[in-house]
C-alpha positions in Angstrom: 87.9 112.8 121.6 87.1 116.2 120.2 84.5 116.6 117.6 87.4 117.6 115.0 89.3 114.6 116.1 86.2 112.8 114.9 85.9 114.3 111.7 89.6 114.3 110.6 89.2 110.3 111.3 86.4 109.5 110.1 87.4 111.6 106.7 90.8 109.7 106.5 89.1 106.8 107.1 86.8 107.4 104.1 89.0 109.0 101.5 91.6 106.0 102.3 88.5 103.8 101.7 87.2 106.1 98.4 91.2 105.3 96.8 90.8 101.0 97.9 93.9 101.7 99.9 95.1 99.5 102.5 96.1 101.4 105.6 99.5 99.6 104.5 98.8 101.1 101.3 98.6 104.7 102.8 101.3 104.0 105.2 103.4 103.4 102.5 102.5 106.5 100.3 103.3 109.0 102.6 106.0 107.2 104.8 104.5 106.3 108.0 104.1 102.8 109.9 101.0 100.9 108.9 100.4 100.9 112.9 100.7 104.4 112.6 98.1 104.9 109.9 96.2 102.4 112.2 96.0 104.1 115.3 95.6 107.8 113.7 92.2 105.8 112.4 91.0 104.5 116.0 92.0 107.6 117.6 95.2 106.6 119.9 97.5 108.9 117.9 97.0 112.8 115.8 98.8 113.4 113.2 100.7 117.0 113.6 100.7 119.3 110.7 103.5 118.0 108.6 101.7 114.0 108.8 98.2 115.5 107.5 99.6 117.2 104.5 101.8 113.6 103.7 98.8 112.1 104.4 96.4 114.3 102.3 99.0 114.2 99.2 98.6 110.7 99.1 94.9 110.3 99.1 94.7 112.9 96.7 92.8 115.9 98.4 93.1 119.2 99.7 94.8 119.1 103.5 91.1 121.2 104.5 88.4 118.5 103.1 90.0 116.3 105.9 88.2 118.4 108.4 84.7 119.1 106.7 81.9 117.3 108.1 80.0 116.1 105.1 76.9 115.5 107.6 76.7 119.2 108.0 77.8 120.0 104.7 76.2 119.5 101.6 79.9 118.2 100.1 80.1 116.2 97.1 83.5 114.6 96.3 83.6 115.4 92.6 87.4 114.3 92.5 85.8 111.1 93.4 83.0 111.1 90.8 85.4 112.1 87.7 87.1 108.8 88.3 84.6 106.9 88.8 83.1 108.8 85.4 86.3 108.4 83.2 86.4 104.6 84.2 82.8 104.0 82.9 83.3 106.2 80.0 86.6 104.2 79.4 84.5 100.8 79.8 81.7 101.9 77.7 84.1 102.9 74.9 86.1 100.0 74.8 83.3 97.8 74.8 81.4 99.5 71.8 84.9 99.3 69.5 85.0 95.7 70.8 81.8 95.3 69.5 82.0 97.1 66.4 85.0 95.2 65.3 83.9 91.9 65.8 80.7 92.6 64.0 82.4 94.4 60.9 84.6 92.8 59.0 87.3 94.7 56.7 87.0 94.7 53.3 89.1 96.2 50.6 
């Protein structure tokens, strides 16, 4: 195995993982066998051209961040920490209406 065969799993691997998607998931979102998906990840099978830009689409990033090497590159996956950001920020809002409702009643 090449060292860019490496990185292109390992990074498939870890967005797939990044998304909670199954490698059925992932199969399914870009149209390819689950044992497909599964043997890109242990490095039986490559995936030409056409299969990594299917595959990028569906975990939501740029065809090229599949083959940077986030051990050489100081690369942080902001895509990844805006979710997680607007999720909290969801929470956080939710919760202090919740609580502001419940300890305010209405009066007219």
């Amino acid at each position: 195995m090449t060292e860019i065969q490496r990185i292109l799993l390992t990074n498939i691997k870890k967005y797939r993982s990044r998304r909670k998607y199954s490698q059925m998931k992932l199969a399914e979102l870009c149209g390819r066998s689950t044992s497909f998906i599964g043997e890109i990840e242990i490095g039986r099978k490559y995936p030409s051209a056409a299969t990594l830009e299917e595959i990028a689409k569906a975990l939501g990033v740029k065809p090229y961040k599949l083959f940077i090497d986030e051990d050489e590159i100081d690369d942080y996956d902001m895509e990844g920490l805006l979710e997680d950001l607007k999720e909290k920020i969801t929470h956080q809002v939710a919760s202090e209406i919740d609580s502001h409702y419940k300890g305010n009643k209405y009066k007219k």
